[in-house]
C-alpha positions, 0 to 999 in steps of 0.5 A, a space after each residue: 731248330 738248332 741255333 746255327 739252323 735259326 740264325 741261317 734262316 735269319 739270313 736267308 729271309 732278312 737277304 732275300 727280301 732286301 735282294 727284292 729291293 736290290 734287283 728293282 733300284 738296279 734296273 729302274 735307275 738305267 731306264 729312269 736315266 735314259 727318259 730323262 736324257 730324252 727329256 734334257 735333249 728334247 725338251 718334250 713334256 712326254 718325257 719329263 712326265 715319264 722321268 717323273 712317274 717312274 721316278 717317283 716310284 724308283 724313289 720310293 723303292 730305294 728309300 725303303 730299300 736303305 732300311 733293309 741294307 741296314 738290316 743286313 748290315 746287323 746281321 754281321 755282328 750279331 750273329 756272324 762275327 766269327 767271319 769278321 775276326 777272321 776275314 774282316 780285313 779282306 771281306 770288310 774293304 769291298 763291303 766298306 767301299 760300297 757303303 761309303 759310296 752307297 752313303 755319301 755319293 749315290 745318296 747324295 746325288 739321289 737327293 740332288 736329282 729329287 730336290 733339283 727339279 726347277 732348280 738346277 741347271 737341266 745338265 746339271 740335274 742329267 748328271 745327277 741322275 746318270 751319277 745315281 746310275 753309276 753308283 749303284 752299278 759300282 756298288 753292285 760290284 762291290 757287293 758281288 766282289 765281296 760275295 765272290 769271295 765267299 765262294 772263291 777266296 782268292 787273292 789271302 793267305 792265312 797269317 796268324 789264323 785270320 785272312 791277310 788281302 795279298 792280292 787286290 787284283 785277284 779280289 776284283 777279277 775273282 772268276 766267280 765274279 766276272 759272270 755273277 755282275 752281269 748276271 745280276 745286272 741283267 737280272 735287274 733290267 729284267 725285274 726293272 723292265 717287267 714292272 714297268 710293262 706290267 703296271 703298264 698293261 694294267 692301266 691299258 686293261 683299266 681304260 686309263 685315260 693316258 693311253 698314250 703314256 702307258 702304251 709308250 711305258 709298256 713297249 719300252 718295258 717289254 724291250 728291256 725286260 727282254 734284252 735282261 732276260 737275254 743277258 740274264 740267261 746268258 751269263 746265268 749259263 756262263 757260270 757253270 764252268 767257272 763253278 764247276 772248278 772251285 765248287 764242284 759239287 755245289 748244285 748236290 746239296 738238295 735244297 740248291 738243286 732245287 732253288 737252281 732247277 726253279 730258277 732255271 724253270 721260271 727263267 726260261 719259261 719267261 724268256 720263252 714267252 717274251 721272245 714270243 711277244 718281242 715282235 708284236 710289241 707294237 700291237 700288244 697295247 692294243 689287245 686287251 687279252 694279252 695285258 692280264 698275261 703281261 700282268 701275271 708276268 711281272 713277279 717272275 723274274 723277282 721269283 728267280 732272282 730269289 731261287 737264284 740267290 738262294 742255290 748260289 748260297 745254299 750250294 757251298 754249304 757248310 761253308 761259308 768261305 769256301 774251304 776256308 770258314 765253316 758256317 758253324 766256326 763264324 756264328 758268334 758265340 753265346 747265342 741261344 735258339 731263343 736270342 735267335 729266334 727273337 732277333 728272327 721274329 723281330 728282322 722278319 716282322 720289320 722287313 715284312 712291313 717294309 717290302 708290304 708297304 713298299 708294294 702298297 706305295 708303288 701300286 698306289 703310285 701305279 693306280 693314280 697315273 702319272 697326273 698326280 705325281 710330286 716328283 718335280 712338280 712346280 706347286 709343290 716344296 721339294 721335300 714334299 716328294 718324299 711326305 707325298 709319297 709316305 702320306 699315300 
């Protein structure tokens, strides 16, 4: 492979493996939010040991996650900084907004919500969790306004052979973006939805003890795993159009036809089965037979969220802003197939432990039930949760 092909290979893994850990926080965060509220204005304990399991599990992913969005962020300057000297000043601000609020806003309450249990006010402590959710949604909005860019530059004007913002309000109402947000959002209540369901029916198919607690878990995982499935394909399908006048021919490079028929096929196929299940969603924690099924269907949707992201990319090539910046015109100059490769190796070995070790977490999390959880227990120190959650 050529230096331009290993360093788009680079991207490609170092950004599907951090879109993993994208879609999971995206749509555990909303759902997290709302048990919680449950548990606020209740008082239930029911509710409070639901906010904490799924909590802890939602911690873990972003903890980890975080690692991977640093990893992406090198990317950039090593091998791509042709795109900053030529579009830094447009595609920079959205990216510079989203890490400012990532970094110090959504982290910052992120560590309030995990540090204030027993300890805030229980308003307070609400409000801390629904500005988490708040915050990654805007910054998802961020990343897919910058993205959007990159298929559909609008709002700049050459000057001085770089990219000048001339319109900001065309950068935020971008037609590329107003159907890609909602369908990654959905995306995520998919992802979200289908984890919760599936570590769920596998407790259930275990016999666990706190039937009741995951039969809840499992109904409720079901549901918006389906409403995200809907919301998903809907928005999926309304992108044709748009796409279809500033990138007209975008699904006939063959990799992305490919990448958008596998999407295409595991999303529909999935949907399928859920409209199927939705209605016997009071019954399903009572068959044991359907909880294996419900099992084998939790990584499809991170299965298409890959394929997705794989014909949104690959389909505008070989530009990288389209009609603007080859991918060959942003590589950095002096690089060689063997500082490619190395970097390669390197970025994939690193993000391949992380997504490893966070799959370990989470299943060990999944497999001890929601008794042993440290997320707001009284007997322990606050900063325990996170050395609890690394120590297993």
């Amino acid at each position: 492979m050529g230096v331009l092909d290993l360093a788009r290979t680079q991207f490609a893994v170092t950004g599907s493996i951090h879109f993993l850990f994208v879609v999971l926080t995206l749509g555990l965060a909303p759902i997290i939010a709302i048990m919680h509220t449950r548990h606020a204005v209740t008082g239930r304990p029911e509710h409070e040991r639901a906010t904490r399991f799924w909590g802890q599990i939602y911690v873990t992913n972003y903890a980890l996650g975080i690692f991977t969005g640093l990893v992406m962020e090198f990317q950039f300057g090593l091998s791509w900084s042709g795109l900053s000297e030529y579009a830094g000043d447009v595609f920079g601000a959205p990216l510079a907004i989203e890490t400012l609020g990532a970094f110090f806003i959504e982290s910052t309450f992120l560590g309030l919500w995990i540090f204030g249990w027993n300890r805030l006010n229980r308003w307070a402590h609400l409000a801390c969790i629904w500005m988490v959710t708040l915050t990654a949604y805007v910054s998802a909005f961020w990343i897919m306004a910058a993205n959007s860019f990159l298929q559909n530059p609008v709002g700049a004007v050459e000057r001085g052979g770089r990219l000048v913002l001339t319109d900001f309000g065309a950068l935020l109402s971008n037609p590329a973006l107003v159907n890609s947000l909602p369908h990654v959002v959905g995306a995520g209540l998919w992802a979200a939805g289908s984890v919760v369901m599936g570590a769920s029916a596998y407790q259930l198919f275990r016999r666990t003890p706190e039937r009741e607690f995951f039969t809840s878990a499992l109904r409720t995982g079901l549901l918006v795993a389906f409403c995200g499935s809907l919301v998903t394909v809907a928005f999926g399908y309304a992108q044709f159009g748009s796409i279809g006048l500033y990138q007209p021919d975008k699904f006939r490079v063959p990799l992305a036809g490919v990448a958008l028929a596998a999407m295409m096929g595991i999303g529909q196929l999935v949907q399928f089965l859920l409209l199927l299940l939705a209605p016997l969603t009071y019954w399903l924690p009572r068959w044991r037979w359907a909880q294996p099924l419900l099992v084998i269907l939790t990584p499809a949707p991170f299965l298409a969220a890959i394929c997705g992201w794989l014909a949104r990319e690959v389909g505008r090539q070989p530009w990288l802003i389209n009609g603007r910046l080859t991918v060959a015109d942003a590589m950095s100059h002096g690089l060689t197939p063997g500082m490619v490769t190395v970097s390669l190796v390197g970025f994939t070995g690193v993000l391949g432990l992380l997504a490893v070790t966070d799959y370990l977490l989470i299943a060990g999390t999944v497999r001890r039930g929601p008794g042993t959880v440290a997320l707001g227990a009284d007997d322990e120190p606050a900063p325990a949760v996170l050395e609890h959650a690394l120590s297993h």
